[in-house]
C-alpha atoms as a printed R data frame, in Angstrom:
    type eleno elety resid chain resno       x       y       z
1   ATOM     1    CA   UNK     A     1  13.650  17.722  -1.602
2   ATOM     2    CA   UNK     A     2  13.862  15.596  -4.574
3   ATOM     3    CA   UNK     A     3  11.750  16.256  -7.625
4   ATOM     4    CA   UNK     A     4   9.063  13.916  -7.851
5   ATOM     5    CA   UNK     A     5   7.436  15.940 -11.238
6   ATOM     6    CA   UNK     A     6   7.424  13.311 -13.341
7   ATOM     7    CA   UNK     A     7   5.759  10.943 -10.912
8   ATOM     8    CA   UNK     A     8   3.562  13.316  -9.897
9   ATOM     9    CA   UNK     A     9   2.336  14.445 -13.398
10  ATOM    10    CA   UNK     A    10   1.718  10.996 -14.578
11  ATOM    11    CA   UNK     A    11  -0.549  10.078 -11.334
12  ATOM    12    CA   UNK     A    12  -2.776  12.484 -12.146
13  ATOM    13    CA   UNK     A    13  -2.842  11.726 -15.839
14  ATOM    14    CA   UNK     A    14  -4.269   8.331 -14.757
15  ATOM    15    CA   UNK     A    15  -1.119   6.707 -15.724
16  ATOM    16    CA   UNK     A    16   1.001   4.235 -13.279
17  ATOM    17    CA   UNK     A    17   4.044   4.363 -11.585
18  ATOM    18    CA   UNK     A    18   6.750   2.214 -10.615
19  ATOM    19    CA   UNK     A    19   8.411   3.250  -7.381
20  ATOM    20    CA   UNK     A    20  10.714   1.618  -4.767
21  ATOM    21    CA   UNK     A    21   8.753   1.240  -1.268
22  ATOM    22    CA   UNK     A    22  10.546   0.285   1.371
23  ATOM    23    CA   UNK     A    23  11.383  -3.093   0.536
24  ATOM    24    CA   UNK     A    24  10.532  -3.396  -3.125
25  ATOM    25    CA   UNK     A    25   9.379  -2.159  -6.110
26  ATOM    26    CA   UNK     A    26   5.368  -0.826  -5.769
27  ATOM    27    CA   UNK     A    27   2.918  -0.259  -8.602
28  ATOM    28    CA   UNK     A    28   1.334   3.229  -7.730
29  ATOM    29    CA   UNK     A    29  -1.810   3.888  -9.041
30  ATOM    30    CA   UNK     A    30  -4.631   7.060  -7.592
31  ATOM    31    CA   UNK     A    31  -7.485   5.133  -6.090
32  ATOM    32    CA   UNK     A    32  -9.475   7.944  -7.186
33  ATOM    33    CA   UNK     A    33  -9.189   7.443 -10.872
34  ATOM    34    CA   UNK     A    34 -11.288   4.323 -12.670
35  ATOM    35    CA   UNK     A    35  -8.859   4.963 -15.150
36  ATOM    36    CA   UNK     A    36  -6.197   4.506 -13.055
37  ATOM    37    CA   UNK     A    37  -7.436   1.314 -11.974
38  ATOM    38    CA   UNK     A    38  -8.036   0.041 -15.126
39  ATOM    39    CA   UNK     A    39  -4.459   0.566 -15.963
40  ATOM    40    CA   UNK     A    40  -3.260  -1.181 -13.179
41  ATOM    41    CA   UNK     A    41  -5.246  -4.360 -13.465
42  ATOM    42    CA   UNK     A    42  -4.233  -4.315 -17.449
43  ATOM    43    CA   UNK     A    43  -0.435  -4.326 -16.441
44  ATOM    44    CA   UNK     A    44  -0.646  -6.736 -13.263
45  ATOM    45    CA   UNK     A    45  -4.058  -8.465 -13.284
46  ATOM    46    CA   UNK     A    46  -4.941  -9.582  -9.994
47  ATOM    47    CA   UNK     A    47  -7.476 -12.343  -8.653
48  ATOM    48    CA   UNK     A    48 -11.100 -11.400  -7.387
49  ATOM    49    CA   UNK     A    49  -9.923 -12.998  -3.800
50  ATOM    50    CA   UNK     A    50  -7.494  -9.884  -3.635
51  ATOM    51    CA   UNK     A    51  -7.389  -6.326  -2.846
52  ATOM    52    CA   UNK     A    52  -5.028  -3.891  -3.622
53  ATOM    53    CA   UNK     A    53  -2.585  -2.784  -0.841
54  ATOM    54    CA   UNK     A    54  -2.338   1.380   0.179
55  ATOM    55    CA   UNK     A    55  -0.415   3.663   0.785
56  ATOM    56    CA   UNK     A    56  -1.362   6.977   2.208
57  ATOM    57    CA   UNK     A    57   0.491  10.480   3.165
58  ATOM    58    CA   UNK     A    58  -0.829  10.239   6.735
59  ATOM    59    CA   UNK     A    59  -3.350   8.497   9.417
60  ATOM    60    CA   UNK     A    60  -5.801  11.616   8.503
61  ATOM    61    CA   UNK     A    61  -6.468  10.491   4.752
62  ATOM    62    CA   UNK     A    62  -6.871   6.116   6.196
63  ATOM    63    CA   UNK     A    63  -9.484   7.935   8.066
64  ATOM    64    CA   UNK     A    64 -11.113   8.949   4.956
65  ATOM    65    CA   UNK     A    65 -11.260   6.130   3.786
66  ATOM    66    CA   UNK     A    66 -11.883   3.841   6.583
67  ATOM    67    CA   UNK     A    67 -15.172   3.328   9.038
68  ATOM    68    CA   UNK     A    68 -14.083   4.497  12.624
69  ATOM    69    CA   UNK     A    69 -10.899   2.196  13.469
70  ATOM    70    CA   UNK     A    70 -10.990   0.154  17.020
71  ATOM    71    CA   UNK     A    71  -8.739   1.377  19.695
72  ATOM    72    CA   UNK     A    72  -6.842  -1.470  18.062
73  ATOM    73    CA   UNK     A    73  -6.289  -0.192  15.091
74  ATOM    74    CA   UNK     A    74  -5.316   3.085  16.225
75  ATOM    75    CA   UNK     A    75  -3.143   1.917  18.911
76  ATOM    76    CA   UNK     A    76  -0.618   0.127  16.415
77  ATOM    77    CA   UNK     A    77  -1.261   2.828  14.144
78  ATOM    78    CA   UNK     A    78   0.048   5.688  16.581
79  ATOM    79    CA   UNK     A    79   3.107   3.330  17.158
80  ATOM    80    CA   UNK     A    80   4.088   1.872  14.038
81  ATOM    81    CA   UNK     A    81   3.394   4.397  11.572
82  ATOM    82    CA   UNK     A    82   5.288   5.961   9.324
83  ATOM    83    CA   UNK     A    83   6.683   1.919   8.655
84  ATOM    84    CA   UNK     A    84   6.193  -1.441   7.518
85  ATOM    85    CA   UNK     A    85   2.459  -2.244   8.886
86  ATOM    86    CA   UNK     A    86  -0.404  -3.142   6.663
87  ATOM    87    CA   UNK     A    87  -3.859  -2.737   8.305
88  ATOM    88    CA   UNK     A    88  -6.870  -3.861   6.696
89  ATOM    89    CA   UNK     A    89  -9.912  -2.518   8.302
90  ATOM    90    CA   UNK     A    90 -13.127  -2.085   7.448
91  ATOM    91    CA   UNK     A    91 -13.884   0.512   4.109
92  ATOM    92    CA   UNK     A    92 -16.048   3.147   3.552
93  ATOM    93    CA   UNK     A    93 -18.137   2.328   0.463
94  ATOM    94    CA   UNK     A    94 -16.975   5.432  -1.277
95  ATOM    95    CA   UNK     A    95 -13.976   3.216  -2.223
96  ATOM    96    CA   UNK     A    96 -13.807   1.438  -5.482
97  ATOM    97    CA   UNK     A    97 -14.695  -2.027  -4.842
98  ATOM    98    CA   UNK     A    98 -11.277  -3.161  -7.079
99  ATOM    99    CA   UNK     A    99  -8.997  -1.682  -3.936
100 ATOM   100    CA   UNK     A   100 -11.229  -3.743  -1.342
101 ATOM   101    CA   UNK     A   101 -11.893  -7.575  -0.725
102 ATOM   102    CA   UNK     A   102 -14.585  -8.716   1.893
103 ATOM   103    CA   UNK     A   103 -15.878  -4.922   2.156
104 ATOM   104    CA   UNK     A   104 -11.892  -4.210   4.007
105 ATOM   105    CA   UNK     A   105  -9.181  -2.471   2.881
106 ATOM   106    CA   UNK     A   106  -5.481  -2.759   3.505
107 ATOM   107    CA   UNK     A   107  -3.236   0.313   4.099
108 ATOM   108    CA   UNK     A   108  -0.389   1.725   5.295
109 ATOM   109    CA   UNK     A   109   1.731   5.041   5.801
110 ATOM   110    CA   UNK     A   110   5.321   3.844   4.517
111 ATOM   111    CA   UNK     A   111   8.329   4.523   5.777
112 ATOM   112    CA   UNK     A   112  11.026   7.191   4.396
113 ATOM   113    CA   UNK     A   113  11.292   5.482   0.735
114 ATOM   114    CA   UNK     A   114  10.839   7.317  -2.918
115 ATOM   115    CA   UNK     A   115   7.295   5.949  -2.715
116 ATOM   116    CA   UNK     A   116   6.355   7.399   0.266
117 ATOM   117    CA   UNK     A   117   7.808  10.890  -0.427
118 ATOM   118    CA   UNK     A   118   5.649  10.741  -3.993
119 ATOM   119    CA   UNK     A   119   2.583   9.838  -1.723
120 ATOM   120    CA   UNK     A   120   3.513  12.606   0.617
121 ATOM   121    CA   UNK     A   121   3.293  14.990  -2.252
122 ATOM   122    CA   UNK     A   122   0.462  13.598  -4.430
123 ATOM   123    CA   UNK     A   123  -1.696  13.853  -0.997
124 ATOM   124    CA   UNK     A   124  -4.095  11.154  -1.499
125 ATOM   125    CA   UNK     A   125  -4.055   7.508  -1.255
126 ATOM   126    CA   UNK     A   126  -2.396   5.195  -3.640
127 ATOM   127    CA   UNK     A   127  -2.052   1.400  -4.530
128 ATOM   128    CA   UNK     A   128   1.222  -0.364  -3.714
129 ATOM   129    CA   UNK     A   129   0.996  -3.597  -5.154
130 ATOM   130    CA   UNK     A   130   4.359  -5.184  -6.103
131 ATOM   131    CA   UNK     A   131   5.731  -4.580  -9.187
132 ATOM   132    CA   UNK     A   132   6.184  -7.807 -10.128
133 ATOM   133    CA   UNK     A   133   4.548 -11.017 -12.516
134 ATOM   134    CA   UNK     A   134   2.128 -13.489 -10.555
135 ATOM   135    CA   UNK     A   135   3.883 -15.604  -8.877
136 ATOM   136    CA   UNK     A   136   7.178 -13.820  -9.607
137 ATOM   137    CA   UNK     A   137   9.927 -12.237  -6.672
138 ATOM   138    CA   UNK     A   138   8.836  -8.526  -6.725
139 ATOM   139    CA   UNK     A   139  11.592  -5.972  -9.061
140 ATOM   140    CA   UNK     A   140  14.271  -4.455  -7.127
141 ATOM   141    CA   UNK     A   141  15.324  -2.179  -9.404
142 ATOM   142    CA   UNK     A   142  14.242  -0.094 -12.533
143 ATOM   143    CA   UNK     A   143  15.976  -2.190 -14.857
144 ATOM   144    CA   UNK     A   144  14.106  -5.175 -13.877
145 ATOM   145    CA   UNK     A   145  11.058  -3.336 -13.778
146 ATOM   146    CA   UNK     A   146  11.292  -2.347 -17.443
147 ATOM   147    CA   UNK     A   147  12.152  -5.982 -18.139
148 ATOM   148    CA   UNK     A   148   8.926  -7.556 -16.689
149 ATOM   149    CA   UNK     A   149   6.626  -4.251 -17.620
150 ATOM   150    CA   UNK     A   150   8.538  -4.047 -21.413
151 ATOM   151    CA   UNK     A   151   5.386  -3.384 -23.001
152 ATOM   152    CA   UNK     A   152   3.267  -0.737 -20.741
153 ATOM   153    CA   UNK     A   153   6.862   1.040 -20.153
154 ATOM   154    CA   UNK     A   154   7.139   1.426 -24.390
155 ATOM   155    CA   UNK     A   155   3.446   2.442 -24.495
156 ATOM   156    CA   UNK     A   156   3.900   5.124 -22.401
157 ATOM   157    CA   UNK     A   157   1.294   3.554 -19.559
158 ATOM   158    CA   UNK     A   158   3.941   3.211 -16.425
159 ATOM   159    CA   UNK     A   159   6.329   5.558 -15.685
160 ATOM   160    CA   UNK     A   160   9.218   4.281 -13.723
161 ATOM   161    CA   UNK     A   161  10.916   6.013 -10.739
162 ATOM   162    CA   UNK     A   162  14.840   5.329 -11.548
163 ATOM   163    CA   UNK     A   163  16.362   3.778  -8.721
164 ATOM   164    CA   UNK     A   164  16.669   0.609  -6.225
165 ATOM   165    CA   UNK     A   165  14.762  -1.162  -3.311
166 ATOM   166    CA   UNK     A   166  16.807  -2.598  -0.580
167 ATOM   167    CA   UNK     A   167  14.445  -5.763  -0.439
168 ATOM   168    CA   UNK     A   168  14.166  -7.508   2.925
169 ATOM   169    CA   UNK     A   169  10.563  -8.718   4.093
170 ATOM   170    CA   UNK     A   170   7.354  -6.775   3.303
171 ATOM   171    CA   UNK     A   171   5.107  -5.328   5.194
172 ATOM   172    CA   UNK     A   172   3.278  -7.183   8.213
173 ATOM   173    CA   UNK     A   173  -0.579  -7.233   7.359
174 ATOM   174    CA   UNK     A   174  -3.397  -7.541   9.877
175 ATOM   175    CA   UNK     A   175  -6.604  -7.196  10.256
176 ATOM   176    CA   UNK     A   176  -8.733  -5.998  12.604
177 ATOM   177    CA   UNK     A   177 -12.162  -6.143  13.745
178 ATOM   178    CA   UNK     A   178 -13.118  -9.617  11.923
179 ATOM   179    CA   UNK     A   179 -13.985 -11.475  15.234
180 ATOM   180    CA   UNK     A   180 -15.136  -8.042  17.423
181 ATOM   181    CA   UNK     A   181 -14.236  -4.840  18.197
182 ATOM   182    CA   UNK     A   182 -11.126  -5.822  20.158
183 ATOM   183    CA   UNK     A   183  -9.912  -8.972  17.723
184 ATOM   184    CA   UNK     A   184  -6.980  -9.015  15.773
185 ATOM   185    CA   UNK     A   185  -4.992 -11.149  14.179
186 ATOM   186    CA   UNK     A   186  -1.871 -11.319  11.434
187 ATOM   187    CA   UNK     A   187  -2.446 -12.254   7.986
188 ATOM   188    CA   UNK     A   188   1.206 -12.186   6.700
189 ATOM   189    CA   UNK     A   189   4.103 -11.954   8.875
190 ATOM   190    CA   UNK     A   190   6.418  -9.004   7.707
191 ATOM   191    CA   UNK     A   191   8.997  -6.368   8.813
192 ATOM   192    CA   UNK     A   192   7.399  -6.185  12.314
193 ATOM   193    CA   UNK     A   193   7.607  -9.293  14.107
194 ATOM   194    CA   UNK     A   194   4.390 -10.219  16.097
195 ATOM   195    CA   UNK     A   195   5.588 -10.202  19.199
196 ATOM   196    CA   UNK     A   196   6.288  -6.339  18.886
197 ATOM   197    CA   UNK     A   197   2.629  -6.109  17.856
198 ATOM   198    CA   UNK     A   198   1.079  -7.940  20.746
199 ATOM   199    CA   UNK     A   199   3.207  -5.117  23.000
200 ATOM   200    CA   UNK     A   200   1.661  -2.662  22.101
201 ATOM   201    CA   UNK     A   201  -1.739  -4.213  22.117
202 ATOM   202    CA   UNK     A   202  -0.963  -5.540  25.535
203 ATOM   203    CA   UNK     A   203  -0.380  -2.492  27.396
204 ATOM   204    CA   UNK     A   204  -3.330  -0.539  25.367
205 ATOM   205    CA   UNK     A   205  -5.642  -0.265  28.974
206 ATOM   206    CA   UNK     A   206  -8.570  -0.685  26.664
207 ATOM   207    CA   UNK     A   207  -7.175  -4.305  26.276
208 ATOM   208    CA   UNK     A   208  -8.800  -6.887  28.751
């Protein structure tokens, strides 16, 4: 098992880290910690009209932190997780209202990546926002995170995971619930193509 210490130790500090997800570079942050937080939105300030994407060790900890899913959302949870799918769901109002937009949060349980073995360990829910400037491709590597993060990685405030991200397409987000119980419907196309989605939501027999 690799040895996340470093990672670990600076996630609980209230510090950031940089860590390749399964396609790129993520900004982890606890969701616990205002702190935390705080650091995050002073190294890659984000609009009011966004969230900040999850990650989580398991489907038992998005329970924590969602209200009850649909059959929906548990369906393409079942199938898809551990991988590239993004639901955003309904949030308990525990969360801090910086991770959640519309009273929703977005979340998944990654694939086999450095990111998702340090969420694994850390056993509670992160943020994975890109690493990356507004606008910006997302870093692919440590180098080119220390490049566009120059100044919170020489202050100490991020802590970078050494390494590379394959790339390749992010996660597909939906969201659930919006229009009803049973509604559905994709907000970015991603890794997992639609069509593989409406599968498994086809032969759920709580589908009509």
């Amino acid at each position: 098992m690799t040895d996340w210490r470093g990672a670990l130790e600076a996630l609980r500090a209230g510090r950031v880290v940089a860590a390749p997800t399964e396609s790129s570079y993520g900004l982890l942050a606890d969701v616990r910690q205002p702190q935390a937080l705080g650091e995050l939105l002073a190294i890659k300030p984000r609009g009011n009209d966004k969230g900040q994407p999850l990650i989580v060790p398991d489907a038992k900890v998005w329970r924590e932190l969602v209200l009850a899913p649909s059959a929906h959302a548990l369906r393409l949870a079942e199938r898809f997780w551990p991988g590239p799918l993004t639901l955003v769901t309904p949030a308990r109002d525990t969360l801090d209202a910086r991770v959640t937009l519309n009273d929703c949060v977005a979340v998944r349980v990654p694939a086999s990546c450095p990111a998702a073995e340090i969420v694994a360990q850390y056993g509670a829910a992160l943020t994975a926002t890109s690493a990356n400037d507004p606008g910006a491709p997302p870093c692919l590597s440590a180098v080119e995170v220390g490049r566009v993060f120059d100044a919170a990685v020489r202050a100490g405030r991020l802590f970078v995971v050494p390494g590379t991200a394959p790339g390749g397409a992010p996660s597909t987000l939906v969201k659930l619930g919006e229009g009803g119980e049973g509604s559905w419907r994709v907000i970015r196309e991603g890794a997992i193509p639609s069509a593989a989605l409406r599968r498994v939501l086809n032969s759920d027999p709580t589908t009509p």
